[in-house]
Each structure stands twice: as C-alpha cells, then as structure tokens.
Backbone as numpy.savetxt, mean C-alpha at the origin, in Angstrom:
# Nx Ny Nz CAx CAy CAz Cx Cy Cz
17.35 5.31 16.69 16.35 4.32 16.28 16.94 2.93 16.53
15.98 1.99 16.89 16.46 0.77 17.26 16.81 -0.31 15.90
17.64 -0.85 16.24 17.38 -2.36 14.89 15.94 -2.12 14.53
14.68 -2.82 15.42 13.75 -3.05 15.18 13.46 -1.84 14.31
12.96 -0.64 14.79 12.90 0.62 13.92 13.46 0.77 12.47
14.37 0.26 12.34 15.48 0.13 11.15 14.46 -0.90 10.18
14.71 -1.98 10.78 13.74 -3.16 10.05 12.86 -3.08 9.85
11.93 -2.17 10.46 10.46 -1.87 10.18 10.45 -0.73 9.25
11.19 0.00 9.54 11.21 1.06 8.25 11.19 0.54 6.64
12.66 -0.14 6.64 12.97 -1.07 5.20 11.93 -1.94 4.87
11.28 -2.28 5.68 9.77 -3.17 5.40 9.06 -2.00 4.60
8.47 -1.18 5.76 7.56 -0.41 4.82 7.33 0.48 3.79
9.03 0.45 3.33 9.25 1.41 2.10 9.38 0.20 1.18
9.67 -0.85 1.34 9.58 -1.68 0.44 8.17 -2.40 -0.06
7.13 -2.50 1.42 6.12 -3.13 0.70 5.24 -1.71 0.29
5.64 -0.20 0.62 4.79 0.78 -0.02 5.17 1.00 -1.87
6.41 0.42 -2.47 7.25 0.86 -3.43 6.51 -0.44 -4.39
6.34 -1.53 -3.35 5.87 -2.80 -4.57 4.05 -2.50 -4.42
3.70 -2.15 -3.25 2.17 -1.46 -3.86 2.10 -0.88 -5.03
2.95 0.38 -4.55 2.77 1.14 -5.77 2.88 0.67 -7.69
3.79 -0.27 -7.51 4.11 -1.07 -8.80 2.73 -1.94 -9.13
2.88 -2.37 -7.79 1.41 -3.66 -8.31 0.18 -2.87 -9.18
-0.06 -1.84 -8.41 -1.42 -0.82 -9.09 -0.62 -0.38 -10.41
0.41 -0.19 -10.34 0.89 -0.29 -11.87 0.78 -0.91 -13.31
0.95 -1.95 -12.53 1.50 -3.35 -13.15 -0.13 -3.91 -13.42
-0.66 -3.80 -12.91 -2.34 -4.13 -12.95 -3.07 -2.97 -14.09
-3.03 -1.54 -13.65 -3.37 -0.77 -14.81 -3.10 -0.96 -15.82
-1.69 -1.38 -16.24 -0.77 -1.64 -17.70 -1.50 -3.34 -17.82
-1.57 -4.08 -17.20 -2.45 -5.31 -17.71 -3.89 -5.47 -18.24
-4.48 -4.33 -17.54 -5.90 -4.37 -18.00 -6.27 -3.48 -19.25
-5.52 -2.62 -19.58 -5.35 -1.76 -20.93 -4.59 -2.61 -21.54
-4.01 -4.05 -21.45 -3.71 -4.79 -22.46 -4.65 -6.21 -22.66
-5.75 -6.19 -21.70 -6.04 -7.54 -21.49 -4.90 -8.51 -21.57
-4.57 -8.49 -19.89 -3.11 -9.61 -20.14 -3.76 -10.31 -19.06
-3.55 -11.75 -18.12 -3.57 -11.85 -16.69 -3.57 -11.01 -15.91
-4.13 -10.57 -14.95 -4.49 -9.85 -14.00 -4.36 -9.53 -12.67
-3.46 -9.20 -11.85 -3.24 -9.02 -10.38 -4.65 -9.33 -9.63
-4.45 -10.25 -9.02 -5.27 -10.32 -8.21 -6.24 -9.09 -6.90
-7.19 -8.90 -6.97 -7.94 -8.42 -6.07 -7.33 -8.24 -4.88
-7.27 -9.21 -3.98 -6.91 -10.14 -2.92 -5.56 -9.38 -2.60
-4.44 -9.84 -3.78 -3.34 -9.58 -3.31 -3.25 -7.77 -3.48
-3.73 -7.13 -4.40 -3.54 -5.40 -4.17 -4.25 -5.06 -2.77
-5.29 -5.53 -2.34 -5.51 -5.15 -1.03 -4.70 -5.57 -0.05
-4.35 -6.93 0.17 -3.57 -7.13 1.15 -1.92 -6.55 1.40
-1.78 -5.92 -0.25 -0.35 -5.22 -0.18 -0.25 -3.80 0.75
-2.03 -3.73 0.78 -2.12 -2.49 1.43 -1.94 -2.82 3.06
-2.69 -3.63 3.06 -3.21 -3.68 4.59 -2.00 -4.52 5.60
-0.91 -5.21 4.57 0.45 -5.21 5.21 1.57 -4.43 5.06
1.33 -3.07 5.00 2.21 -1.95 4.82 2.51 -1.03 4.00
1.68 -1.44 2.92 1.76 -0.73 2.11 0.77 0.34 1.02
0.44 0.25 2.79 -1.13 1.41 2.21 -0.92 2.68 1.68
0.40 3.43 1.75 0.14 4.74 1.68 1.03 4.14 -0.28
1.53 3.65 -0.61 2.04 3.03 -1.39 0.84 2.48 -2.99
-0.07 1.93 -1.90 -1.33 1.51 -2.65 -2.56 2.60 -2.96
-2.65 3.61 -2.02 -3.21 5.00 -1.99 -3.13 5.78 -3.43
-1.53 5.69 -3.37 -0.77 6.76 -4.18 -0.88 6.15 -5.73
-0.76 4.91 -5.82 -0.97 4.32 -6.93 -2.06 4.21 -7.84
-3.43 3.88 -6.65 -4.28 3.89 -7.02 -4.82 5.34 -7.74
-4.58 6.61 -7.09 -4.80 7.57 -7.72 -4.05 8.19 -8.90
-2.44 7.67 -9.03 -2.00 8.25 -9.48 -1.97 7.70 -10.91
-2.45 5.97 -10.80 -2.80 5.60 -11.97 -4.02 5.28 -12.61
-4.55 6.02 -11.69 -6.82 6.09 -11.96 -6.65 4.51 -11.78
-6.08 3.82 -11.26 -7.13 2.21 -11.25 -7.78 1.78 -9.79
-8.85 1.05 -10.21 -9.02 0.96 -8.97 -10.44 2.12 -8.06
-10.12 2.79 -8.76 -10.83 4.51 -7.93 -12.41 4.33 -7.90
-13.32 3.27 -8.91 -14.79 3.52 -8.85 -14.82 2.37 -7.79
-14.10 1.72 -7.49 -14.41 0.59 -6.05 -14.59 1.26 -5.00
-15.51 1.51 -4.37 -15.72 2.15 -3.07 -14.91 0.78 -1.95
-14.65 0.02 -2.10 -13.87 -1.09 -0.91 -12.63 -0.63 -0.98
-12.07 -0.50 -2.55 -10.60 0.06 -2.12 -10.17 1.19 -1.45
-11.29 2.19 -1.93 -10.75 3.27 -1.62 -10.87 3.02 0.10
-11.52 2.25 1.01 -12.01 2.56 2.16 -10.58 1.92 2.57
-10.57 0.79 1.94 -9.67 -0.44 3.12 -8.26 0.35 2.49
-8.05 0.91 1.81 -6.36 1.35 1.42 -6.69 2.96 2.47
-7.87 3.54 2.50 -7.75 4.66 3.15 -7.71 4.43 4.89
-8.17 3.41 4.96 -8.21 2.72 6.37 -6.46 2.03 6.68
-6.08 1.22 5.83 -4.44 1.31 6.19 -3.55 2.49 6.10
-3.93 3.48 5.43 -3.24 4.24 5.83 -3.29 5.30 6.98
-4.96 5.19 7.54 -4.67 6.02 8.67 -4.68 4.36 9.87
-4.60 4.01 9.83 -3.77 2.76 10.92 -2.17 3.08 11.05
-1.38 2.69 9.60 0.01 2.83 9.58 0.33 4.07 10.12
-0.46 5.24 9.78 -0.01 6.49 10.71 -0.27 6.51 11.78
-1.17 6.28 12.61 -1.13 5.53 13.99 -0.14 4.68 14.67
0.24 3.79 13.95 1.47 3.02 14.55 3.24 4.04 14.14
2.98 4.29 12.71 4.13 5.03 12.94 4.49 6.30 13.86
3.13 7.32 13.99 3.06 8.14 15.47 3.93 7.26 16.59
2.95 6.39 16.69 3.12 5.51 18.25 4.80 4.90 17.80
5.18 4.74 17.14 6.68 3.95 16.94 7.66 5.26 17.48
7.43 6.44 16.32 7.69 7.98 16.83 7.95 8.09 18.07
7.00 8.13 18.94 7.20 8.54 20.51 7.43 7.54 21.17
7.52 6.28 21.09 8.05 4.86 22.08 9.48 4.69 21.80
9.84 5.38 20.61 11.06 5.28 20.44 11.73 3.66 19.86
10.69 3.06 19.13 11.22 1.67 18.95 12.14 2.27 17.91
C-alpha cells in the first residue's frame, strides 16, 4: 500500500470512529435536552468519510432513523465509499 493508501485509510477510520461518536454524543444530548449537534455537521461527517461510521451509529443508537434524508444520504455514502475503496483495492493506491 502506498503512503497515500496509508493516509487515506487513517482518515477514514478516524472520520468513521468520530461519526460514530457524534450520533452518540447527539442521542445522549437530546435525552438530556442539552445543545445539540448540528444537522449539517452529522451529515457531512458522513458524506466526508464517515458514512459507514454514521450508518452504524445511527442504528445502533436509534437516532436519527425516522428521517428518511439520513437514512438515504448516510446510505448513499456508504455505497460511494465502497466504490472508491473497491477502486483504491484494485489501482493499488
């Protein structure tokens, strides 16, 4: 695997690990009425890498699940990211 490969990996276990927290961290806020994670930013955690991260969260902490947008655009990054990681797979980056 190349540097690049290397670096892209550590990216996407890192922004799939802070998805997963954010849908966390958002469930545990709204069963406290505290401030609130933004909309905006749980999707975009998805749709920059950390969809399968935001997927897993979302189900695993029921939040999130009656939005039909999340479920599409986090189910839509994650079959993208598997697309590129395939394609990374066989180009050999």
């Amino acid at each position: 695997m190349s540097e690049l490969g290397k670096l892209l990996t550590v990216y996407l276990v890192f922004m799939n690990i802070a998805s997963f927290v954010m849908y966390g961290m958002d469930k545990y806020k709204a069963k406290k009425q505290a401030w609130r994670i933004p909309e905006n930013a749980l999707l975009m955690s998805a749709v920059c890498g950390g969809a399968y991260g935001a997927y897993l969260g979302m189900n695993f902490f029921h939040h999130k699940t009656k939005h039909v947008y999340f479920r599409v655009i986090n189910l839509a990054g994650v079959i993208i990211w598997t697309g590129l990681l395939i394609w990374m797979l066989f180009s050999r980056i």
